[in-house]
Backbone as a ProteinNet text record, in pm:
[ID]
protein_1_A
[PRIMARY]
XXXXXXXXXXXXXXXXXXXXXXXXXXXXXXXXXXXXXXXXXXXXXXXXXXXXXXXXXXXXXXXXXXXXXXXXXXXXXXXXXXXXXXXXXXXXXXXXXXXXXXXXXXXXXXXXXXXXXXXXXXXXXXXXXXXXXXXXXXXXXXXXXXXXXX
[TERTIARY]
7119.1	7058.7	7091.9	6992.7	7010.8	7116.6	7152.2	7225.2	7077	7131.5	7060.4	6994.9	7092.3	7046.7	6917.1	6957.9	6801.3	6717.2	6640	6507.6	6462.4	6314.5	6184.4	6045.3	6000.8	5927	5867.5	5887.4	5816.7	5898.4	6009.8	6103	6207.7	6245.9	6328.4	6454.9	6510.6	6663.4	6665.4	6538.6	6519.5	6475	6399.5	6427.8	6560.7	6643.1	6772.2	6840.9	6884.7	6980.7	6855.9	6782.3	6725.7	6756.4	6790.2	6823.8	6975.8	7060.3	7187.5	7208.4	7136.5	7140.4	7107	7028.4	6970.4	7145.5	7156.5	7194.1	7382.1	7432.5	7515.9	7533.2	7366	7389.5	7401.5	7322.6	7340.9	7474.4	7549.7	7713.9	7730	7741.6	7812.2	7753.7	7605.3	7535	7596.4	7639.5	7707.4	7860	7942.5	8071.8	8106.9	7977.1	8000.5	7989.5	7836.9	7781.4	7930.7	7948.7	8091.7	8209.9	8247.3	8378.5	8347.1	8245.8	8234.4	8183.7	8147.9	8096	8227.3	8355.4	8412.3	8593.4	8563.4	8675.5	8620.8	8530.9	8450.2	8419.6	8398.6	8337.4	8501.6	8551.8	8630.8	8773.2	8820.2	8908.1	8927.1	8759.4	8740.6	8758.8	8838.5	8857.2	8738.8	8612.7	8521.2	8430	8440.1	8357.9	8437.1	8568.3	8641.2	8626.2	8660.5	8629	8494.9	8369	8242.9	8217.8	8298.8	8243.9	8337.1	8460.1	8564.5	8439.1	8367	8243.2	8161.1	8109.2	7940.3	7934.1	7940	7943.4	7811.3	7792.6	7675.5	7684.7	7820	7814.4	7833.9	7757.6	7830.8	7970.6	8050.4	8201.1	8193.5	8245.4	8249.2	8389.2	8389.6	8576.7	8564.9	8447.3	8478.4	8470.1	8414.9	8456.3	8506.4	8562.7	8712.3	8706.9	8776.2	8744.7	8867.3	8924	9026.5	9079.3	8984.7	8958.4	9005.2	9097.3	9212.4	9141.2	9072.5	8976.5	8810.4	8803	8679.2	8752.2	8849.7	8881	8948.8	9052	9137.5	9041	8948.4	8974.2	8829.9	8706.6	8591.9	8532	8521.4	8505.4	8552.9	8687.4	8717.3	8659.5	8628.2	8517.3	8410.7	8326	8196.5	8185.9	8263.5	8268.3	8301.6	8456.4	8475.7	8401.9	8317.3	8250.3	8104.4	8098.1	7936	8001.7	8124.7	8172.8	8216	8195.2	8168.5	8061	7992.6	7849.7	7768.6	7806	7792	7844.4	7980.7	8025.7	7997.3	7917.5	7898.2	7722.8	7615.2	7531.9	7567.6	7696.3	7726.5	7775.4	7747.9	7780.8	7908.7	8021.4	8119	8206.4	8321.1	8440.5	8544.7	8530.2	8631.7	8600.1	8484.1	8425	8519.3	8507	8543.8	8736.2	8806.4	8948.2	8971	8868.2	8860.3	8822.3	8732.5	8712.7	8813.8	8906.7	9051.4	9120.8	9185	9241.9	9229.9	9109	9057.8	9062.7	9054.5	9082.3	9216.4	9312.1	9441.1	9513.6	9465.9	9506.6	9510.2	9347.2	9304.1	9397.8	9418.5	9487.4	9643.4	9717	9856.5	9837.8	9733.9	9669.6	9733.9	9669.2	9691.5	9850.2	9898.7	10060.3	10109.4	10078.6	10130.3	10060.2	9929.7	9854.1	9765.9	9858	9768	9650.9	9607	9473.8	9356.3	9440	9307.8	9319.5	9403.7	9393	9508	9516.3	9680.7	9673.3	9800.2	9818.5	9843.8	9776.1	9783.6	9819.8	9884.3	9971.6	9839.3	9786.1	9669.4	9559.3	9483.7	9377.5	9380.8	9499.6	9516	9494.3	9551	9533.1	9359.6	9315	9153	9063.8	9119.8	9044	9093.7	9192.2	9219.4	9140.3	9136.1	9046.3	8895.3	8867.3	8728.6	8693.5	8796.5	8790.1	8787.4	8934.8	8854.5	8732.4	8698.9	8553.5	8429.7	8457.5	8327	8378.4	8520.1	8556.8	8468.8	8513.6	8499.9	8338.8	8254.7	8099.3	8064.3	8120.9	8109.9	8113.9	8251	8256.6	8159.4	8113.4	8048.3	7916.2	7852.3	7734	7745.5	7844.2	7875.9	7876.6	7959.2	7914.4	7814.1	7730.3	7551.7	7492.8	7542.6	7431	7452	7545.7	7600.8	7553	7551.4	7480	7343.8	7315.1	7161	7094.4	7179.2	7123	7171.9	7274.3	7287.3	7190.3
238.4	254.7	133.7	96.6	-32.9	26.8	-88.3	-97.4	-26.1	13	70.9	-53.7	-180.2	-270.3	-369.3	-352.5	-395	-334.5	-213.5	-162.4	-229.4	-170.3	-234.2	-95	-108.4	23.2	81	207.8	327.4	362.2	272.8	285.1	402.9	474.4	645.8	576.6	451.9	416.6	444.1	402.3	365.8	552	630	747.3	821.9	786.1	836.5	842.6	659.6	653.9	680.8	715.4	779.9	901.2	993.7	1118.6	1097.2	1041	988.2	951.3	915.9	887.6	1015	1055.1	1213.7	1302.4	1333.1	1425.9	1398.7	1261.7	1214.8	1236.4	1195.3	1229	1372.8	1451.7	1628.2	1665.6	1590.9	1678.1	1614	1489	1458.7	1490.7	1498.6	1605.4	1722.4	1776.9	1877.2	1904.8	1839.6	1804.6	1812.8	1682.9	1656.9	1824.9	1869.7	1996.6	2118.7	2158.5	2246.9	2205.3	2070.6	2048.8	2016.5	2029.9	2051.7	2190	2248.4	2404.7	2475.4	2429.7	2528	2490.5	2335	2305.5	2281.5	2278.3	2270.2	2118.5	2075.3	1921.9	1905.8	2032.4	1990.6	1920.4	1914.3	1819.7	1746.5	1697.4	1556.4	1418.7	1343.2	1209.9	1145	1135.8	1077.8	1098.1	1285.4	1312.6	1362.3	1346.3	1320.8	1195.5	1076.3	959	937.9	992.8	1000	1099.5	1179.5	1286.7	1214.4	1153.5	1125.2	1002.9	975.8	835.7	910.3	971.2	1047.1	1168.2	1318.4	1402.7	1440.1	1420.3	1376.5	1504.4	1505.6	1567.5	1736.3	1843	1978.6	1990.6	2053.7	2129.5	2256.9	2284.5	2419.2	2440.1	2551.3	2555.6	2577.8	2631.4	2649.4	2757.4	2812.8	2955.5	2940.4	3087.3	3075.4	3135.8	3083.8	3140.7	3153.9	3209.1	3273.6	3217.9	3170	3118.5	3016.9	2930.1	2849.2	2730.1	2767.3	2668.9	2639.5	2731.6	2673.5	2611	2591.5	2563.3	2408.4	2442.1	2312.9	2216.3	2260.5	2143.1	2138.6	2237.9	2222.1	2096	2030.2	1946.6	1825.8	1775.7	1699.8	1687.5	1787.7	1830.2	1751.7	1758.6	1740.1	1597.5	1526.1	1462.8	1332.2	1359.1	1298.8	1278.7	1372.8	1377.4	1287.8	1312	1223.9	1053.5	1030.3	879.8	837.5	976.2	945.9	918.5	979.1	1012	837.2	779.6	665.8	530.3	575.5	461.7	487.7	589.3	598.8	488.7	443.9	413.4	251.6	188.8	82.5	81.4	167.3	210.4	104.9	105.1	102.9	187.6	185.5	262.2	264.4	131.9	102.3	189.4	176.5	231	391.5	463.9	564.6	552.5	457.7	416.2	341.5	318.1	245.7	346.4	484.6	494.5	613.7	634.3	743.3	671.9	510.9	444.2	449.3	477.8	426.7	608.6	690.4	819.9	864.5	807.3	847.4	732.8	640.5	550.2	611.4	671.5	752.2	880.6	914	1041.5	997.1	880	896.7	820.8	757.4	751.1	846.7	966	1085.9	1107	1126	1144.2	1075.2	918.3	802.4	845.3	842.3	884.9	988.6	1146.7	1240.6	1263.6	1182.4	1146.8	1209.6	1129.1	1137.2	1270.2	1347.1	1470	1536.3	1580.1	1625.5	1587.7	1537.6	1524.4	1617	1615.3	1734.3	1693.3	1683.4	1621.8	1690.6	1817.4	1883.1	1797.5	1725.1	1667.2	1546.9	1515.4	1365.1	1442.2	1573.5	1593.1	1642.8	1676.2	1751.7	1580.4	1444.2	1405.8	1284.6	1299.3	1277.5	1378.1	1478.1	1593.5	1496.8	1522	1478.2	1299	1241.8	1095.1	1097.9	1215.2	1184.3	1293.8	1361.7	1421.8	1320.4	1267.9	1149.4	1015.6	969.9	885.9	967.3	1055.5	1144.9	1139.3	1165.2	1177.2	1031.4	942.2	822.4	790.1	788.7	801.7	820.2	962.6	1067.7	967.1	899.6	840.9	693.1	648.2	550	526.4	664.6	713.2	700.1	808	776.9	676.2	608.5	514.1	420.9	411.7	334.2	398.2	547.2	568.2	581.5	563	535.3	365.5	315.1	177.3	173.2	238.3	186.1	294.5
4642.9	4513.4	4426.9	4358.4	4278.1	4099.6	4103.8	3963.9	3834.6	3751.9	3645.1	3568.8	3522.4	3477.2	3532.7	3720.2	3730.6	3810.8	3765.6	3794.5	3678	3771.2	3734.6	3688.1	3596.1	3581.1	3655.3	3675.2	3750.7	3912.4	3902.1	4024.1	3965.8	4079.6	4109.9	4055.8	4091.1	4043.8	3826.7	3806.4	3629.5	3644.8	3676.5	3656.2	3658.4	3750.7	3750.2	3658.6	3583.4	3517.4	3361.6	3333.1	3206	3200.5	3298.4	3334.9	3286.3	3330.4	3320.1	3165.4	3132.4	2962.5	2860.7	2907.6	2852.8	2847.2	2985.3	2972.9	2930.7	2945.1	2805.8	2709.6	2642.9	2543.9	2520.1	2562.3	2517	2568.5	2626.7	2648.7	2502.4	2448	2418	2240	2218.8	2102.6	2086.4	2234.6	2226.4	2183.4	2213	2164.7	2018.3	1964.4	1849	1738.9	1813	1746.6	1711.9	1835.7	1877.7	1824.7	1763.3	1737.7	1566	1512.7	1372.9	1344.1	1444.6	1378.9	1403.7	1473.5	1483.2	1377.2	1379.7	1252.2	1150.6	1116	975.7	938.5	825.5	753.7	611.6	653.3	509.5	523.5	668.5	684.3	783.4	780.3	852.5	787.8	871.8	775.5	705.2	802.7	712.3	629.1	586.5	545.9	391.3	393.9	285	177.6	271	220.4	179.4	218.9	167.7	27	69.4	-4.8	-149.2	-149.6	-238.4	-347.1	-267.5	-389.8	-439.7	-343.4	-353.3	-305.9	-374.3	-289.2	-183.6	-46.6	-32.9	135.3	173.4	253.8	250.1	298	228.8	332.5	253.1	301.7	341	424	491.9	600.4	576.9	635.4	808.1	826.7	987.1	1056.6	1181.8	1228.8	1314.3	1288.7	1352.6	1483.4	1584.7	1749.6	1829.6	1864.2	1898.9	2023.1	2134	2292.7	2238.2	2339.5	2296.7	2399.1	2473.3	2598.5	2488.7	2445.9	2367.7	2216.5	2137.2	2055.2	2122.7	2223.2	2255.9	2334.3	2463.6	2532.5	2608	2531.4	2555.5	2525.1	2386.5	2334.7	2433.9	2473.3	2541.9	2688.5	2712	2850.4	2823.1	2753.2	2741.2	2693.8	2616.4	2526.2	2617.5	2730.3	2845.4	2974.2	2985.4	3119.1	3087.8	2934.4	2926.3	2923.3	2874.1	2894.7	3128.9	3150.9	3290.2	3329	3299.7	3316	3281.6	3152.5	3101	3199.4	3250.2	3319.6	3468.9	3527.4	3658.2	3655.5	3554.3	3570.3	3621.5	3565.3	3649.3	3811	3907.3	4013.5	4058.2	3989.7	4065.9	3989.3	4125.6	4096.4	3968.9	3924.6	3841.2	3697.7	3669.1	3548.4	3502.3	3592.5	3579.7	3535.1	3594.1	3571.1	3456.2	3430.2	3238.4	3171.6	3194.5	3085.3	3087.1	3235.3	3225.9	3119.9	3138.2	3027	2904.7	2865.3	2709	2688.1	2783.8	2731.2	2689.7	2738.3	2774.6	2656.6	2655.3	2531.5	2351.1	2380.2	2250.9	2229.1	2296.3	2310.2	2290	2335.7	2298.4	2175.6	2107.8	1990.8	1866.9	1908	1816.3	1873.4	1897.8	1902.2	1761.5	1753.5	1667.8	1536.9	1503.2	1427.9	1435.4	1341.1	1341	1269.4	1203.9	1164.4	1266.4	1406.3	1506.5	1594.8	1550.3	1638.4	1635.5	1770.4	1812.1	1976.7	2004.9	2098.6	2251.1	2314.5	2440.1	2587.9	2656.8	2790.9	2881.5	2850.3	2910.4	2918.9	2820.3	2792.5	2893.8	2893.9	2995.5	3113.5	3165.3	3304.7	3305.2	3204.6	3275.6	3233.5	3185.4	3195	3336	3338.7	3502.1	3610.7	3626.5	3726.4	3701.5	3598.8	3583.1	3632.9	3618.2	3672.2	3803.2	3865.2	3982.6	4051.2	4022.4	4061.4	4065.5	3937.6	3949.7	4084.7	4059.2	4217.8	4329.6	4331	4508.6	4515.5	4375.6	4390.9	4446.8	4389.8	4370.7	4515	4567.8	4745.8	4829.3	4777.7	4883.4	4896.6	4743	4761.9	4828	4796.4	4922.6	5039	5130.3	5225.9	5295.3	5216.4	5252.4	5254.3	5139.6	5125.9	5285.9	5312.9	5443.8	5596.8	5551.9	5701.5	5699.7	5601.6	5584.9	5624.2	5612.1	5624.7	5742.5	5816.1	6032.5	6060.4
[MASK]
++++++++++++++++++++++++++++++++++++++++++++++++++++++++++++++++++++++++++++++++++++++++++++++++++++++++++++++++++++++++++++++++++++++++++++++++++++++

């Protein structure tokens, strides 16, 4: 299968990775949607600082949900798997080990500065699982692609 960057119109590789972009974005539409409907707009950093010039954004406190998997670490699911999803259209391996890094970076991030969250030793392991699920897919299509061409 060719790289995403070079198809040519009306070729199955440029259908793929548009599919691949789609459905990114809706994990990651989704993330955003779920992790403001369920902590609210009123103590988000940037909608403070907006609201502190111009009140422009509405405030709302949040509903409240009890499920500690849909409150803690849904969001990081969806949110992580579409930055897989993003770095699998460059078909190599590495992509997926940069974007474990830049996950795991952000995250001991919020430890230093709680601004950006809270810190979870959990979040690093499900976005490790998920790094390597996409490796092993990654493999598996390698695989093929190799016994397809002998």
């Amino acid at each position: 299968m060719k790289k995403c960057s070079k198809t040519v119109p009306g070729d199955r590789t440029n259908l793929v990775c548009k599919i691949k972009i789609l459905l990114a974005s809706v994990l990651l539409s989704g993330a955003i949607f779920i992790y403001i409907l369920l902590r609210g707009t009123e103590k988000l950093f940037v909608v403070t600082k907006i609201n502190s010039i111009a009140p422009l954004i509405p405030v709302f406190e949040g509903i409240k949900c009890s499920c500690r998997f849909i409150t803690g670490y849904l969001v990081d699911i969806l949110w992580y798997t579409s930055f897989c999803i993003i770095s699998s259209l460059h078909e190599n391996w590495h992509g997926f080990f940069e974007a474990f890094f830049i996950a795991t970076i952000l995250e001991f991030m919020q430890r230093k500065f709680k601004i950006l969250g809270t810190f979870d030793v959990i979040d690093i392991l499900i976005y490790f699982l998920i790094t390597l699920l996409f490796f092993f897919i990654f493999l598996y299509k390698q695989k093929n692609k190799f016994h397809n061409i002998l």
